[in-house]
N, C-alpha and C positions, 0 to 999 in steps of 0.2 A: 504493500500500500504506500509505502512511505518513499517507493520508488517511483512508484506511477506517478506519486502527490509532487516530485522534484522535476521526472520530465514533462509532466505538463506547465509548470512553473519554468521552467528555463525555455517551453515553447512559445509560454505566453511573452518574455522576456523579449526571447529572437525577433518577435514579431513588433517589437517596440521599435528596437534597432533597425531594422528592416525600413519600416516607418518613418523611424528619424533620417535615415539615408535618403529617401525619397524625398522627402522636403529640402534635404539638403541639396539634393542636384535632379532635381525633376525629370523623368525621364531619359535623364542619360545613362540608367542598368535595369532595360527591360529583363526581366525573368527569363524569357526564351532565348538572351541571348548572355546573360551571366548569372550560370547557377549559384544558387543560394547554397551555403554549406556550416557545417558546425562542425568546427575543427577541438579536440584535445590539447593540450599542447605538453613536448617531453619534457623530461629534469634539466633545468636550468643552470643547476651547482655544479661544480666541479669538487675533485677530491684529488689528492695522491691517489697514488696506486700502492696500495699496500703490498707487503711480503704474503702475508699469507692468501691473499686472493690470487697474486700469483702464482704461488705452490699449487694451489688447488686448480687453478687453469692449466698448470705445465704437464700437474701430475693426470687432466684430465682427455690432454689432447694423445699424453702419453699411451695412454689407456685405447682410445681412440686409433691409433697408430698400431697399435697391438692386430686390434681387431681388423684394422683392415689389410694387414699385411696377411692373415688367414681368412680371411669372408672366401666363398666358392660365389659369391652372387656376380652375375652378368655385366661385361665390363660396361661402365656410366657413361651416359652419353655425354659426345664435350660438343657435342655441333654449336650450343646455344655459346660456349664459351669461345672456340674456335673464331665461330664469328664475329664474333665481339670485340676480337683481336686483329680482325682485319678492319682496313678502313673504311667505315660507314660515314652514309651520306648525314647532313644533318635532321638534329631529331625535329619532327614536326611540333604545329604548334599545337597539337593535341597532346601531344609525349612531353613538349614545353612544360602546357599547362598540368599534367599529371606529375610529374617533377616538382614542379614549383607550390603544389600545396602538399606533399610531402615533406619538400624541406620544411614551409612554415611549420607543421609539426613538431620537430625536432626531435623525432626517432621517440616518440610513446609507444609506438609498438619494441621497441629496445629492452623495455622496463624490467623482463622475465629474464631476459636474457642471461644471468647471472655469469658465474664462471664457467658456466659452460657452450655459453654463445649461440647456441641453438646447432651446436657443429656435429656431427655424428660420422660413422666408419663412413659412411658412403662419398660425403662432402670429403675426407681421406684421398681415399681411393678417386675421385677427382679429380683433385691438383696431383695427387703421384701419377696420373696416365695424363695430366697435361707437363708434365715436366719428368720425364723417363728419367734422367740421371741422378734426380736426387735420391740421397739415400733418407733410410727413417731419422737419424739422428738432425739434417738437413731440414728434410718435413719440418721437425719439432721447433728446430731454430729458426726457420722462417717467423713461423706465427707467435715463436715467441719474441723475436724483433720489431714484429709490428705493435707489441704493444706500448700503449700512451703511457708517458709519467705521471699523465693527470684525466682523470676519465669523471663522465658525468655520475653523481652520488644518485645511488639507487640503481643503476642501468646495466647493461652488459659491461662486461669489461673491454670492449671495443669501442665504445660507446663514446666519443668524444665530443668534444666542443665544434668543431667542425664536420661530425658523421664520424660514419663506422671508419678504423683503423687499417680493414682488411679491407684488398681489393676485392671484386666481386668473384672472381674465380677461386677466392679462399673462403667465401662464406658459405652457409650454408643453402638448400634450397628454402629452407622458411625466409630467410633472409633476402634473397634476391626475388621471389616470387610472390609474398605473402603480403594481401590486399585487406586494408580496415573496412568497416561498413563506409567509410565515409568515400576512400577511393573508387569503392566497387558500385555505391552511386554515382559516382564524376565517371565513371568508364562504360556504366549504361547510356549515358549523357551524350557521350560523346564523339558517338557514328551518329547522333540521329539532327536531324535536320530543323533548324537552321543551324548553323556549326558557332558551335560554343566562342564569342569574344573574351571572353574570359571567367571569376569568379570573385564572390566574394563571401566572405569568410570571418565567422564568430569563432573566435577560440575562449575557451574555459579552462581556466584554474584546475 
């Protein structure tokens, strides 16, 4: 009850703001052509990076590394990585705008991420059949090089002031693939007709 009683109070709220936008610039963000959205927003702090978060990430990718060096499972596919690595054209301004209310976020979907980054054998077994020469001790030292001195309080431990630490070919698939309610509104949005000028955007505490 007491959840229904907040999201209809923060609906009724939106609709104020909404409102007040409107009087402020009349017509110039018709609806159909700049969706309305309510954004989260991630951890703002920074921290050191402690020793014992690190142990438990080192000791966890270690783990990690174990298992993937033994998995029988069918070798990962790298098409989506391969390509990534060649030169593409630029991103359109649907991909712009998918991007860009992302960042406003700043990695709230990061939040769970703890020491263990959402990373598992398979994301492994990934970057060792995109990089054949490394050996496991390599693996290890890679991802433990990319970590930050100072990472956002409460988040992954890649988690930094500027985005994740790992390039995308060392995160995991939750990380490179994984859409909030709020994107997966904006991506319903945004084949359909008349084509999105842009958005605007309530974020919450």
């Amino acid at each position: 009850l007491r959840l229904q009683t907040k999201i209809e109070e923060e609906a009724r709220e939106n609709d104020l703001w909404w409102a007040a936008l409107e009087r402020r610039a009349p017509g110039q963000h018709p609806p159909d052509r700049f969706m309305r959205l309510t954004l989260p927003i991630g951890p703002g702090q920074q921290s050191n990076l402690g020793l014992r978060r690190q142990r438990r990430y080192r000791d966890h990718v270690t783990r990690l590394i174990a298992q993937a060096m033994v998995s029988k499972a069918p070798p990962p596919d790298l098409s989506e990585h391969l390509s990534a690595s060649a030169s593409s054209p630029e991103p359109s301004h649907a991909e712009q705008l998918a991007g860009n209310v992302c960042a406003l976020c700043k990695g709230g979907c990061c939040t769970k991420g703890g020491e263990s980054a959402y990373l598992s054998p398979d994301t492994i077994r990934r970057f060792m059949a995109l990089h054949p020469p490394l050996r496991p001790r390599d693996v290890l030292a890679a991802y433990l090089y990319r970590l930050s001195p100072k990472t956002q309080r409460g988040s992954c431990i890649n988690h930094t002031a500027q985005g994740c630490s790992l390039p995308r070919e060392m995160r995991s698939d939750t990380c490179n693939h994984y859409l909030c309610a709020t994107q997966k509104e904006l991506h319903s949005r945004l084949e359909d007709d008349p084509p999105l000028r842009g958005v605007i955007a309530i974020q919450r505490l």
